[in-house]
C-alpha positions, 0 to 999 in steps of 0.5 A, a space after each residue: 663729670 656731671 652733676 647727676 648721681 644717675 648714671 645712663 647705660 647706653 644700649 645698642 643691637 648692630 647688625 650690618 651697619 657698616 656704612 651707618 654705625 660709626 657716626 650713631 657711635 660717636 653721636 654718643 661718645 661725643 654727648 655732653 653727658 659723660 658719666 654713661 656706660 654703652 653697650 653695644 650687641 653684634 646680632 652676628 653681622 656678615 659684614 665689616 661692622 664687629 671688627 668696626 665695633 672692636 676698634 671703638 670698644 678698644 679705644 673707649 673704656 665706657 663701651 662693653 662688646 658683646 657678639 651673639 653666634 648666631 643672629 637673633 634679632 633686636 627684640 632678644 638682643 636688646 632684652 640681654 643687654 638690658 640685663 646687663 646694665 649697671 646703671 638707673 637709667 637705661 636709654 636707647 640708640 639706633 645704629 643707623 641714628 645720630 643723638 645730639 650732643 646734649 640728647 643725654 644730658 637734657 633727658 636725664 635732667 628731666 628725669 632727675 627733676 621730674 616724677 616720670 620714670 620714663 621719657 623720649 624726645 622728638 627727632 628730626 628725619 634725615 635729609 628732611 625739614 620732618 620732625 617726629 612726633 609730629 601733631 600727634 605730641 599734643 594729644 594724649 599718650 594712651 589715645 595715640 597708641 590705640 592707633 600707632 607707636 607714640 614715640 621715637 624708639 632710639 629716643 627713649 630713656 627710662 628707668 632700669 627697675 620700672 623697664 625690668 619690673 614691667 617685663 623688658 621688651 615682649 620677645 614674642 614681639 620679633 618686630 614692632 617691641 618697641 611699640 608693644 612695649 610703650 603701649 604696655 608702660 602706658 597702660 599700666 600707668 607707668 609715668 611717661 612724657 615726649 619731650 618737645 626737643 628735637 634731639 635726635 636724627 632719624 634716618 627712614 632710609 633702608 632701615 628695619 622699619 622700611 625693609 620690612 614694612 609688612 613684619 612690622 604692619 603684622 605685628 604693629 596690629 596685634 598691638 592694635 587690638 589690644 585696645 
């Protein structure tokens, strides 16, 4: 058990991540942070990754299942998994990423001692000496995001009431949310800090952002001309 009273609900959206999804899983099971619900959404995957999922939720009781019939994409899914979490802080995890052991436990100590409602961390990229955020940490958060995503989306950790208070994630987003979503918290002043720990490994191979870097360009600009 940990000293916090805040508990962390754990969020995840699957699909076809067979080859990647059992080391971001027990990335999260082996956190240092115990005291965590993880819930985990099948978008209606076509290959082995439900049954590798029911074996996980079959062995450890902090993992709730769901199974979407028909595939709806991140944006929806994780929106319906926010909605049914129980706990004060609400953090993401990529299945194709791995947290390190003490991910959970650094930003929840941060938020419990801190006046900020939401934080993410910088991650090192798979098979690479690159850490993201890379310069950019440095400078302010709103002018970062007139230009790009700030922050490393499978990092965050934020407040449950804040995130559902300021919408959840912007469904008509189908790619690029996360950085809607950041670009909205940031600019309705809503307390937010990266943390300069590197506590996450990002893989940049064969992902949704590389596999459809034109969807995500498309929707990333209309971000843009909000500014």
């Amino acid at each position: 058990m940990n000293n916090s009273l805040n508990k962390v609900s754990i969020i995840m959206s699957v699909f076809n991540a067979e080859a990647t999804i059992s080391n971001s899983i027990e990335s999260i099971l082996n956190q240092t942070f115990e005291d965590f619900e993880f819930l985990i959404i099948d978008d209606a995957s076509s290959d082995s990754t439900l049954e590798i999922l029911s074996k996980y939720s079959d062995s450890d009781k902090r993992i709730r299942l769901f199974k979407n019939k028909v595939n709806i994409g991140l944006t929806k899914s994780l929106n319906f998994l926010i909605d049914e979490c129980n706990y004060k802080y609400i953090a993401r995890q990529d299945a194709d990423d791995i947290s390190y052991k003490n991910r959970i436990m650094y930003q929840v100590d941060f938020l419990d001692n801190s006046i900020y409602k939401g934080c993410s961390t910088r991650a090192k990229i798979k098979n690479s000496q690159r850490v993201l955020p890379g310069k950019s940490i440095y400078l302010p958060l709103k002018f970062v995001a007139k230009f790009k995503n700030p922050v490393i989306h499978g990092t965050l950790m934020i407040d449950r009431k804040t995130l559902i208070e300021h919408g959840k994630y912007d469904e008509r987003f189908y790619y690029s949310q996360d950085y809607k979503l950041i670009y909205d918290l940031i600019n309705k002043n809503v307390k937010f800090r990266i943390l300069k720990k590197e506590l996450y490994e990002l893989n940049m191979d064969n992902n949704i952002s590389t596999n459809h870097k034109i969807e995500q360009a498309y929707y990333a600009n209309l971000v843009k001309k909000l500014s």
